[in-house]
VEXDREN-2710 file (C-alpha; in Angstrom, 1 decimal):
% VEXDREN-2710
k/r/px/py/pz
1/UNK/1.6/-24.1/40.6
2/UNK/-1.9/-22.9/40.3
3/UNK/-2.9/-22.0/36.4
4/UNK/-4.9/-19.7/35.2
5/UNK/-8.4/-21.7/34.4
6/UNK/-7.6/-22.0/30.8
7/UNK/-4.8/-24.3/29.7
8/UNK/-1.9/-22.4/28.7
9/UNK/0.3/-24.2/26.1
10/UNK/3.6/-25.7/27.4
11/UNK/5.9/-23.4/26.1
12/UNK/3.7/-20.4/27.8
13/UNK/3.2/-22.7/31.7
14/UNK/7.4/-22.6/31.5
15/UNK/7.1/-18.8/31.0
16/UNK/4.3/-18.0/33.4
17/UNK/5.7/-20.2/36.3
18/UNK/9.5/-18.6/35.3
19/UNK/8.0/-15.6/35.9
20/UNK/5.6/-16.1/38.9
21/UNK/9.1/-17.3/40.5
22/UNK/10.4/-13.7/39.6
23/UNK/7.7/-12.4/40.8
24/UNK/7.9/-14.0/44.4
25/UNK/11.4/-12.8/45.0
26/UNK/10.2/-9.6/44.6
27/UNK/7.3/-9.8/46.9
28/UNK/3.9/-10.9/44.6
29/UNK/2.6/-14.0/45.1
30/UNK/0.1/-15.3/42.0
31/UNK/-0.5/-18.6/43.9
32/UNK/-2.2/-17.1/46.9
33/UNK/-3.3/-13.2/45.5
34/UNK/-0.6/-11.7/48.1
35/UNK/1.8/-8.9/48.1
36/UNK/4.7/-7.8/50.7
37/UNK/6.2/-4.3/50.7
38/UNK/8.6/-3.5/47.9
39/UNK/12.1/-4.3/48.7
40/UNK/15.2/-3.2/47.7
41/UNK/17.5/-4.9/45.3
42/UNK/19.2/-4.8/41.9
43/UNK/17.2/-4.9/39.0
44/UNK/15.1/-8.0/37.7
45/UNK/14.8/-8.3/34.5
46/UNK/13.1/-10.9/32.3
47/UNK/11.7/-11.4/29.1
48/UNK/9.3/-13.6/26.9
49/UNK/10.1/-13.8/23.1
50/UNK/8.4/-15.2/20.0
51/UNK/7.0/-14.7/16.6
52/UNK/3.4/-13.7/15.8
53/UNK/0.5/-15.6/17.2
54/UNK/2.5/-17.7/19.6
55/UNK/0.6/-16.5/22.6
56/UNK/3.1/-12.9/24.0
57/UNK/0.0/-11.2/24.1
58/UNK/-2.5/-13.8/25.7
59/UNK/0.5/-14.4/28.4
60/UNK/0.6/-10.8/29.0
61/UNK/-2.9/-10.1/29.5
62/UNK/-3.5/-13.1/32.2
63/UNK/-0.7/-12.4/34.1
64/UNK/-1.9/-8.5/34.3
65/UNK/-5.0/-10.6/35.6
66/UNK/-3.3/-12.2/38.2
67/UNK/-1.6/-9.2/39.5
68/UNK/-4.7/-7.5/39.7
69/UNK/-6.1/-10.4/42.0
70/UNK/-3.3/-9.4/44.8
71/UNK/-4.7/-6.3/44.2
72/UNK/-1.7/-4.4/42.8
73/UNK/-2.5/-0.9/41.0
74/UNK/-2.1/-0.4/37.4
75/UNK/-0.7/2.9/36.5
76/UNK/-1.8/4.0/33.0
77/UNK/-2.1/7.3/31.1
78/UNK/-5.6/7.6/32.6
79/UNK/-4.7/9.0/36.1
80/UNK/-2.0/8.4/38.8
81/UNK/-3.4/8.8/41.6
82/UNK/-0.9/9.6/45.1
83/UNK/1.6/7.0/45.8
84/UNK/1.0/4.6/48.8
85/UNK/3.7/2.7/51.1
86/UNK/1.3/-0.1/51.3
87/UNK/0.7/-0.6/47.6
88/UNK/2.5/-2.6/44.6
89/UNK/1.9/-1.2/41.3
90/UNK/2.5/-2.1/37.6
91/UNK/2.4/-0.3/34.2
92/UNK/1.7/-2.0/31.2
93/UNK/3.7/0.1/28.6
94/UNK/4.4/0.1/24.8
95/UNK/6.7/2.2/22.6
96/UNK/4.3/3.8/20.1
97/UNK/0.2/4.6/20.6
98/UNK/-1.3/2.3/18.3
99/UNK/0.4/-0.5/19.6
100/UNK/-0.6/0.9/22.9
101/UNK/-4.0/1.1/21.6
102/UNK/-3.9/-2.9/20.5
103/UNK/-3.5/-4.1/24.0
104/UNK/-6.3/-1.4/25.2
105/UNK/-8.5/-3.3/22.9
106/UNK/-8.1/-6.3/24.5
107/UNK/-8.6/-5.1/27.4
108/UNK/-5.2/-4.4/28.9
109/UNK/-4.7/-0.8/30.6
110/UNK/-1.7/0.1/28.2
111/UNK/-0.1/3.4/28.0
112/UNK/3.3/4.6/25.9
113/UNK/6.4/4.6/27.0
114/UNK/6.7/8.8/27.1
115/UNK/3.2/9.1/29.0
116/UNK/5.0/7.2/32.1
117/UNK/8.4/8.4/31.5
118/UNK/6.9/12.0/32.1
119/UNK/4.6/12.9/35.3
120/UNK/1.5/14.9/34.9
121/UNK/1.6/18.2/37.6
122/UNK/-2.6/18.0/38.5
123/UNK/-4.8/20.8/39.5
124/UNK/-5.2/20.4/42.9
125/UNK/-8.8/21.0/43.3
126/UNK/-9.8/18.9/40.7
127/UNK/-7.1/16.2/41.7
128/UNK/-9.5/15.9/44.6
129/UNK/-12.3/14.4/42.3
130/UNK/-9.8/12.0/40.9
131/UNK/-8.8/10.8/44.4
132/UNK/-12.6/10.5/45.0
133/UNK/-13.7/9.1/42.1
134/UNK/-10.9/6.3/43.3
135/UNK/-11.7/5.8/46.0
136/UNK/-9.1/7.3/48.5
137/UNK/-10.5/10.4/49.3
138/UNK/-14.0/11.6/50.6
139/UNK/-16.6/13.4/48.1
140/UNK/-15.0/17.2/47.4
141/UNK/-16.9/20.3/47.5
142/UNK/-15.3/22.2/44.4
143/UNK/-16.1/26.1/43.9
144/UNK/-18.2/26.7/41.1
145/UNK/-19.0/22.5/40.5
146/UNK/-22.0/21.5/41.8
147/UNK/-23.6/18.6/43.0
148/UNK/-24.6/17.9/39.7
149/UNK/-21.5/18.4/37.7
150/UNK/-20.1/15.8/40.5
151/UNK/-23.2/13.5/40.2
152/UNK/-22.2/13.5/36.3
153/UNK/-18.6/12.7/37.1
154/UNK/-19.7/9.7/39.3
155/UNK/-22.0/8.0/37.0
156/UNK/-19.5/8.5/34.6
157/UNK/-16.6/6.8/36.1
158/UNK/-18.9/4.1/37.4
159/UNK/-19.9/2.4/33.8
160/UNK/-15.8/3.5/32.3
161/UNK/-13.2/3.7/34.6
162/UNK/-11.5/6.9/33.2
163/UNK/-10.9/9.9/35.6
164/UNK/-10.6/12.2/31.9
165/UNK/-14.0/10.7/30.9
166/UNK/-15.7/11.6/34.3
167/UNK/-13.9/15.1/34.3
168/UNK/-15.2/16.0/31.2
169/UNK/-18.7/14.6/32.1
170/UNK/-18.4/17.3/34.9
171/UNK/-17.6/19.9/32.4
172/UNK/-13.8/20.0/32.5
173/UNK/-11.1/19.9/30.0
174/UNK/-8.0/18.0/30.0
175/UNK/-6.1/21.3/29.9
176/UNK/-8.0/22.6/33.4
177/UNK/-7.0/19.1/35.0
178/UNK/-3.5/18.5/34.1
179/UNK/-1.1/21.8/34.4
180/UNK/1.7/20.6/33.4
181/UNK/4.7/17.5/32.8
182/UNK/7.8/17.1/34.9
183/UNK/10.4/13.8/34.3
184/UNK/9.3/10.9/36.7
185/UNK/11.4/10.8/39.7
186/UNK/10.6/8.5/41.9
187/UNK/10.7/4.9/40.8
188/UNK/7.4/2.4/40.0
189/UNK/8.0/-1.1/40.8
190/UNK/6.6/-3.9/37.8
191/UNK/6.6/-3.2/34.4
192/UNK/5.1/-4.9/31.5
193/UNK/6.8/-3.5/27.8
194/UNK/5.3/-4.5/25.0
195/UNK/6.7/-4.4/21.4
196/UNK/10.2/-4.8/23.0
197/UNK/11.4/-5.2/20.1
198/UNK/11.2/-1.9/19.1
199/UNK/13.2/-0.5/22.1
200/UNK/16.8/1.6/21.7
201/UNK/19.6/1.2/24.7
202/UNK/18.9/4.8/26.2
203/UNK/14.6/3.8/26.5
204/UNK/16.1/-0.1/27.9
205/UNK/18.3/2.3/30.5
206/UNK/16.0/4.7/31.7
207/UNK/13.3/1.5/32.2
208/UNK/15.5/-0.3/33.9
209/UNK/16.1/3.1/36.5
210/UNK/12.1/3.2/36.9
211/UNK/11.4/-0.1/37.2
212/UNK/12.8/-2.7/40.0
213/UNK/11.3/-5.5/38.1
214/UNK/11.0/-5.2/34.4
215/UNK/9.3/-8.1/32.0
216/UNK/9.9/-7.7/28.6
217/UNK/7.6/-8.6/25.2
218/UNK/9.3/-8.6/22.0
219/UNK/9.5/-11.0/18.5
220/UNK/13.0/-11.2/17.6
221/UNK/12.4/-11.8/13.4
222/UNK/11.0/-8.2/13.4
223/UNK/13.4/-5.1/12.3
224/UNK/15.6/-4.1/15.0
225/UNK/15.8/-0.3/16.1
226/UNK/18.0/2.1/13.6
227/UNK/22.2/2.0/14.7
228/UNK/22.1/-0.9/16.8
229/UNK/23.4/-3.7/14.4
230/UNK/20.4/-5.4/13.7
231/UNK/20.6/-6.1/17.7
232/UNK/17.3/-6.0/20.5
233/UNK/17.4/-5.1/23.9
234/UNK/16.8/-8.7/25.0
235/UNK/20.0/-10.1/22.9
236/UNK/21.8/-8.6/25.6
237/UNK/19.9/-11.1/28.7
238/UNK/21.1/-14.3/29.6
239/UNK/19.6/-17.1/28.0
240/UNK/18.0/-18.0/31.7
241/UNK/16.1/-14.7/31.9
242/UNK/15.0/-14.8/27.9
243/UNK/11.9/-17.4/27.8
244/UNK/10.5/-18.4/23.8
245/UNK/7.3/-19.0/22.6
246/UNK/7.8/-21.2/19.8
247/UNK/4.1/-22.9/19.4
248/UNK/1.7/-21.2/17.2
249/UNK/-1.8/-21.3/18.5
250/UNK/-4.9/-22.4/16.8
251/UNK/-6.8/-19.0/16.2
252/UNK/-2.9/-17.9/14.4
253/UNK/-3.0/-21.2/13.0
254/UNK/-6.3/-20.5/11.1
255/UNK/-5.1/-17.6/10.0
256/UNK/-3.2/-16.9/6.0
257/UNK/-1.8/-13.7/7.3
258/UNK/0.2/-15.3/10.0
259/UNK/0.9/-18.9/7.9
260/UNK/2.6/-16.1/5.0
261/UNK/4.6/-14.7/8.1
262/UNK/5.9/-17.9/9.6
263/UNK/6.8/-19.5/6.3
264/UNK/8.7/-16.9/5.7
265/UNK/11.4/-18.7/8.1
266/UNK/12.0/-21.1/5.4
267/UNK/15.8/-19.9/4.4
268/UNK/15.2/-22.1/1.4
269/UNK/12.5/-19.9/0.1
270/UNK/12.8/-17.4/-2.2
271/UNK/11.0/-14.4/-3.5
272/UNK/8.8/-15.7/-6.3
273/UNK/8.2/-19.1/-4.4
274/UNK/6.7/-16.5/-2.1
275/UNK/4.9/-14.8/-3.7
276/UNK/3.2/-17.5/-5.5
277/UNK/2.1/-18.3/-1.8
278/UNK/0.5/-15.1/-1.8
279/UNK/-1.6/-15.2/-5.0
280/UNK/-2.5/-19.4/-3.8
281/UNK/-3.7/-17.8/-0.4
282/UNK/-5.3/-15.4/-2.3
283/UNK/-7.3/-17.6/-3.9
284/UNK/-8.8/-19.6/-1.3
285/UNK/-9.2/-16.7/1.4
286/UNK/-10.5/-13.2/1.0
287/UNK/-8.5/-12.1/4.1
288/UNK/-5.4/-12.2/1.8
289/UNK/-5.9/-9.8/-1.1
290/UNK/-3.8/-10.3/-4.5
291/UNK/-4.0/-6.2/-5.3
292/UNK/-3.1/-4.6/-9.1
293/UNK/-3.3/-1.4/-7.7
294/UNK/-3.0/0.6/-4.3
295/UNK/-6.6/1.1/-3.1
296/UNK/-6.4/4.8/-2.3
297/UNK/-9.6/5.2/0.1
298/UNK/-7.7/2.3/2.3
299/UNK/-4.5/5.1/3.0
300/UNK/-6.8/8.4/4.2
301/UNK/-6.7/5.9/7.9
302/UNK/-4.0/2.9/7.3
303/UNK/-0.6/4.1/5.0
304/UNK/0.4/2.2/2.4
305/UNK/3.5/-0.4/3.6
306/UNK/7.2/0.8/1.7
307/UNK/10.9/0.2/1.6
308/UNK/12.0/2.6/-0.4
309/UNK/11.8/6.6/0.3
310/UNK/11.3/7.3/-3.1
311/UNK/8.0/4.9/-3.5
312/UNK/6.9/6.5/-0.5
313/UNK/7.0/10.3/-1.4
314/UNK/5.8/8.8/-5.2
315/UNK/2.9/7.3/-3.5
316/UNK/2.3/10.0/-1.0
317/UNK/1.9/12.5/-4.3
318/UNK/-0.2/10.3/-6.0
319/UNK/-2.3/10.5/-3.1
320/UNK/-2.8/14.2/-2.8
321/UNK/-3.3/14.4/-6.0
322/UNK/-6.4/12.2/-6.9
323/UNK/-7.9/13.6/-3.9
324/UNK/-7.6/17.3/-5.2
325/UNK/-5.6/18.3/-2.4
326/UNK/-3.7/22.0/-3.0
327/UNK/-0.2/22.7/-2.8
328/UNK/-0.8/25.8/-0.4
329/UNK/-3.0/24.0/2.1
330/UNK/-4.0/20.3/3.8
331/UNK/-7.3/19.0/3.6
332/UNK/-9.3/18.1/6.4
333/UNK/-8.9/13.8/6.8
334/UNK/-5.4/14.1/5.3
335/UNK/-2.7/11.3/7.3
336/UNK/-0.1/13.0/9.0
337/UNK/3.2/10.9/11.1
338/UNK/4.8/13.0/13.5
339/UNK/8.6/13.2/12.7
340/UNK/9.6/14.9/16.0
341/UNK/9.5/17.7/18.2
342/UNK/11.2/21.1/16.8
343/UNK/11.4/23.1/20.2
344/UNK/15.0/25.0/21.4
345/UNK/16.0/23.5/24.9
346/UNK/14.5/26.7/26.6
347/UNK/11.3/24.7/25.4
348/UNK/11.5/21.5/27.8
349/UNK/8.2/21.8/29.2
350/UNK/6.6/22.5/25.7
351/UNK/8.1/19.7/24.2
352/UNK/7.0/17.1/27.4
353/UNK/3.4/18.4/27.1
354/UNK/3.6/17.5/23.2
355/UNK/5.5/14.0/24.0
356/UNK/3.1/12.8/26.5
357/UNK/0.1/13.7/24.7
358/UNK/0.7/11.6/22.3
359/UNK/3.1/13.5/19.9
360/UNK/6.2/11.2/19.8
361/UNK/7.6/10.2/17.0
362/UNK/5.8/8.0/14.6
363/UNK/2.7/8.9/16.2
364/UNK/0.2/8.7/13.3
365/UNK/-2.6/11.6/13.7
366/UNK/-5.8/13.1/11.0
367/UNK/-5.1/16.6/10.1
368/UNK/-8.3/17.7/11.3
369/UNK/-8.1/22.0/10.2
370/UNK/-6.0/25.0/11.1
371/UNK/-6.1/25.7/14.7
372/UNK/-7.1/29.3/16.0
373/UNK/-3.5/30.9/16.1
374/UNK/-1.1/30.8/13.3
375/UNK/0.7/28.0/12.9
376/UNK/-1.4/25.4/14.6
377/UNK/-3.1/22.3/13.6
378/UNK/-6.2/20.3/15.4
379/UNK/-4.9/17.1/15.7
380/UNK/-6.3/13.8/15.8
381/UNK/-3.9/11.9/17.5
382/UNK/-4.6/7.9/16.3
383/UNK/-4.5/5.5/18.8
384/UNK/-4.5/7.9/21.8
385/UNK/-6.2/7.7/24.9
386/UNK/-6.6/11.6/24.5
387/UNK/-6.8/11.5/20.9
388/UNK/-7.8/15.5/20.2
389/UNK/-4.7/18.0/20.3
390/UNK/-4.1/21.6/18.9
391/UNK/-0.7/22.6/18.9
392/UNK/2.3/24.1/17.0
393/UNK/3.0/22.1/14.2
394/UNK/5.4/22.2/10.7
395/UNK/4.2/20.0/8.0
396/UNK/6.6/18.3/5.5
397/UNK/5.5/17.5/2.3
398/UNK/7.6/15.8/0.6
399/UNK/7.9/16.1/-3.1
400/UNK/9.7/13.3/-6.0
401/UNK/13.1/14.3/-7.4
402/UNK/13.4/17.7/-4.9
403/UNK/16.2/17.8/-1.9
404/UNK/13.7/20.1/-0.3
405/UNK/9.8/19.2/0.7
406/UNK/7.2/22.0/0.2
407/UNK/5.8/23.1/3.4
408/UNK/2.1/24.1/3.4
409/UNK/1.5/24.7/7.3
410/UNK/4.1/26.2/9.4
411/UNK/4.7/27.3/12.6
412/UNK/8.0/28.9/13.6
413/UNK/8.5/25.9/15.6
414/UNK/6.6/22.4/17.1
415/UNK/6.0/19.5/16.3
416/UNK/6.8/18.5/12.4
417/UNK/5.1/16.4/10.3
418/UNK/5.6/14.1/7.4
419/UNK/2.2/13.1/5.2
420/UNK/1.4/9.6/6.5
421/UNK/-0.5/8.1/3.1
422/UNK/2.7/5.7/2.7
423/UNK/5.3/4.8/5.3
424/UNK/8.7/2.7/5.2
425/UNK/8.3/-0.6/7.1
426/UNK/10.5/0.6/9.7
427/UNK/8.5/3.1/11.0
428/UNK/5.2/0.9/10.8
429/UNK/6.7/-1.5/13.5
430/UNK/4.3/-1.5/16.6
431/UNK/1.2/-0.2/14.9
432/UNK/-1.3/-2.6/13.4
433/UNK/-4.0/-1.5/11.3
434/UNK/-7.3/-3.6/10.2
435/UNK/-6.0/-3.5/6.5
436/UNK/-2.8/-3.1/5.1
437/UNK/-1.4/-2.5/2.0
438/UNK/2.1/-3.8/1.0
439/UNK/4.1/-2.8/-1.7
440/UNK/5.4/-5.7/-2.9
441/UNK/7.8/-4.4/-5.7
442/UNK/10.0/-2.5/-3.5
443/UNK/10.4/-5.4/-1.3
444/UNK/11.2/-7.5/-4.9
445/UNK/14.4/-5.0/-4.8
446/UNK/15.3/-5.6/-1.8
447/UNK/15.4/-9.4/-2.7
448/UNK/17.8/-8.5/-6.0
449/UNK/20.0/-6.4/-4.1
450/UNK/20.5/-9.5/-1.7
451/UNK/21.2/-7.6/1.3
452/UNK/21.5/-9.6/4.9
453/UNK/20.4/-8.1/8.2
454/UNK/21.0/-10.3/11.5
455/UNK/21.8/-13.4/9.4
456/UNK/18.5/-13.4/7.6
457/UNK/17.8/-11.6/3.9
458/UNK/16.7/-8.1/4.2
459/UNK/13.0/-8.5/2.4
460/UNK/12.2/-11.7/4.5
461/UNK/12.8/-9.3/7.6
462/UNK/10.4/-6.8/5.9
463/UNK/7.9/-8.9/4.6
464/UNK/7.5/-10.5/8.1
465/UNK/7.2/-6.6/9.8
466/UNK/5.1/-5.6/7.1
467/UNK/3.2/-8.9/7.0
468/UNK/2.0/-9.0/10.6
469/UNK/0.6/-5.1/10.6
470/UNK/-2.7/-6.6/9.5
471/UNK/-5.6/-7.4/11.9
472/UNK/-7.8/-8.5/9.6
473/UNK/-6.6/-8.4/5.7
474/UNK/-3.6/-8.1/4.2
475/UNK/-3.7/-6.5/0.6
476/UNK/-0.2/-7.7/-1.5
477/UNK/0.1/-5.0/-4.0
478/UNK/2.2/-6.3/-7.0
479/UNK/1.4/-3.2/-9.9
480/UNK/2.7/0.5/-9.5
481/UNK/-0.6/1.8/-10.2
482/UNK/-3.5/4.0/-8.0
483/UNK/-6.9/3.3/-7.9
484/UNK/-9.9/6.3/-7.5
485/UNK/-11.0/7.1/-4.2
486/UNK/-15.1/6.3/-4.3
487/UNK/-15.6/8.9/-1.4
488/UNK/-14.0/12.5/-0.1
489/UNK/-11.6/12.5/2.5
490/UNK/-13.4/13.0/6.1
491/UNK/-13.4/13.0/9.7
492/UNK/-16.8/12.7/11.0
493/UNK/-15.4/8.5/11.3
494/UNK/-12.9/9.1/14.2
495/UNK/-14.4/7.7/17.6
496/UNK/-13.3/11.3/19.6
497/UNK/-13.7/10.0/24.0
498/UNK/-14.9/12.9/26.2
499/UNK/-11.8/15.0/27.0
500/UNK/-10.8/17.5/24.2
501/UNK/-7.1/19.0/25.5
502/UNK/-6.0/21.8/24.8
503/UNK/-2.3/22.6/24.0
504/UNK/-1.9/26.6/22.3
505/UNK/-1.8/28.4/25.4
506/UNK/0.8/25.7/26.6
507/UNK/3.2/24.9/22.8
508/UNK/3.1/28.4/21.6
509/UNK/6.6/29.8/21.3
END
């Protein structure tokens, strides 16, 4: 078949044309840019596996390419705009924000999980604009929005395709837009899922009732989910649906973050023969960074990498406490990771407004000051297409040696929060940050304790995860020690897109 006009490798031509085959059954043709109606049938489900730099990401973003050229829609967390008989769709989904955010980077319209498993209930005045603004609909005449606000909105969406972005141009929040979330009930039709991986039986279940055909993205040597036996989704497939990636491609090649990750399949290496790997790609490449002590300015935006809980809440102290932070109170800039939504059942709608702005669990957000009723935070949620959120919150500080954390902002219920200045390996799969800080002692105790997950030692599994976080440096801490911070925390560095939403009138209890 036809390629794209690069050369892919051969590993990733078996995967594309496997899945251009798929693809055909169920309608889309990537030869000739054409689509036929949706039919019915059971569930297709594929998926394309492989360890760090072998290419997932570059397959996923050409073949979003190609099904843009037979002119399917992408649903994102943008806008949604009325469903059409005549048109095929696809969602390019991950599990957390900041790995959503990765693809967005490179360009791919990516979205979280939550923000498609929940539909947004529009305005329907202002849905009017969106459906405008798109295309399918005529130029509105809104009450109270002039020509101008419109003119704004138009320009706007013209030079960035966001339907929030032109909104706000016009003078319009987020919160005057969308009214409210309901559970998705109809079903979409492809779906891309990134950081597979990363994906528990119930999220695999409900994907597979949204989605007709469903491609999955995962690398099998990363941590699987918690209580599933060190299995992944895709262990379940038969080996004709599962397609690997095994060659690493030049750019990974080039790179001593990913050459640490991949020799880590060695089963005869060992922790210290490892290490000494690090401090020799240490010394011949400044992306690889042999650390005596946790650089402290580095964890206000990117969390130092743990195993053990008690480094973490050490480390999350230490923190606080060179930075002059009170017991009583959070500073402006301070990390915060969402630990989950604290709402009774009467709450549904609360806790879907929350969850599909960006509040799931694991989401990493900036403290950014009390909100205006008691009990709320503004938020800066990291990674988010939205990113700005004020809502019911309980904060979590955790404290060494104490069964119970000291809370210092607290609402009677909401969303609950544990300080984000350190965070166990787990919980870092599908985020990447530019720099990150390992802690390599605790993983030296995982390596005593000789402890086996999925037939491979436990620390090679977290090194790996831990590892292949980093964009751009990778900082091997090897000395229980902090240094000073050389500046305050802030928050006049987060990159805040038009749309500010507003969440008290919606979370309070």
């Amino acid at each position: 078949m036809t390629l794209p006009a690069f050369a892919f490798s051969d590993d990733q031509a078996e995967a594309h044309d496997a899945i251009a085959e798929a693809l055909r059954g169920a309608g889309i043709d990537l030869d000739n840019a054409t689509t036929m109606p949706a039919r019915a049938g059971k569930t297709r489900i594929m998926a394309v596996t492989g360890k760090a730099g072998s290419g997932k990401t570059l397959l996923l973003a050409e073949l979003v390419k190609a099904l843009r050229d037979c002119g399917i829609d992408v649903v994102s967390g943008d806008y949604e705009g009325r469903k059409r008989k005549d048109r095929r769709t696809l969602a390019i989904l991950a599990p957390t924000n900041k790995a959503a955010s990765v693809l967005r980077m490179r360009g791919v319209p990516a979205t979280t999980i939550h923000r498609i498993l929940y539909t947004p209930v529009y305005d329907p005045e202002y849905e009017r604009i969106a459906e405008w603004l798109a295309g399918n609909g005529e130029r509105p005449d809104i009450e109270g929005l002039g020509d101008a606000a419109l003119d704004r909105a138009q320009a706007f969406y013209a030079s960035n395709a966001s339907i929030p972005g032109a909104l706000a141009a016009a003078g319009l929040r987020g919160s005057d837009f969308i009214t409210g979330w309901k559970r998705r009930e109809d079903p979409l039709d492809v779906g891309f899922i990134d950081e597979a991986s990363m994906l528990d039986d119930r999220q695999f279940e409900d994907l597979c009732e949204i989605f007709p055909t469903l491609l999955l993205f995962g690398d099998p040597a990363q941590l699987a989910p918690v209580n599933q036996s060190g299995a992944m989704v895709f262990d379940r497939l038969a080996e004709t649906q599962v397609h690997h990636l095994s060659r690493i491609h030049r750019q990974a090649a080039d790179n001593p973050i990913l050459d640490l990750a991949h020799a880590l399949a060695d089963p005869q290496l060992e922790f210290q023969d490892f290490e000494a790997m690090v401090a020799e790609k240490a010394k011949a490449d400044d992306r690889v960074i042999w650390g005596q002590r946790v650089e402290v300015d580095l964890m206000a935006r990117s969390p130092v990498l743990v195993w053990r809980n008690a480094t973490r809440i050490r480390l999350i102290n230490a923190f606080r406490s060179v930075h002059g932070a009170p017991e009583d109170m959070l500073l402006e800039g301070e990390p915060l990771i969402c630990d989950g939504i604290e709402l009774p059942l009467k709450h549904r709608k609360k806790r879907l407004d929350l969850e599909a702005r960006g509040l799931i669990k694991g989401a990493q957000v900036i403290y950014l000051g009390a909100g205006r009723k008691t009990g709320f935070s503004r938020l800066h949620v990291m990674g988010a297409e939205d990113p700005r959120v004020s809502a019911a919150s309980i904060v979590k500080i955790e404290k060494p040696d104490e069964e119970e954390p000291f809370i210092p902002h607290a609402a009677r219920m909401g969303a609950t929060f544990l300080h984000g200045a350190a965070v166990t390996i787990h919980k870092a799969q599908g985020s990447q940050w530019e720099n990150v800080q390992v802690f390599a002692p605790d993983l030296f105790v995982a390596a005593r304790m000789g402890r086996v997950e999925a037939g491979q030692p436990l620390w090679k599994r977290l090194a790996y995860v831990a590892i292949t976080r980093a964009q751009s440096r990778l900082y091997w801490i090897v000395r229980n020690r902090l240094a000073k911070p050389t500046y305050a925390l802030r928050i006049d560095d987060l990159d805040v897109p038009a749309p500010v939403l507003k969440l008290e009138e919606e979370t309070s209890p």
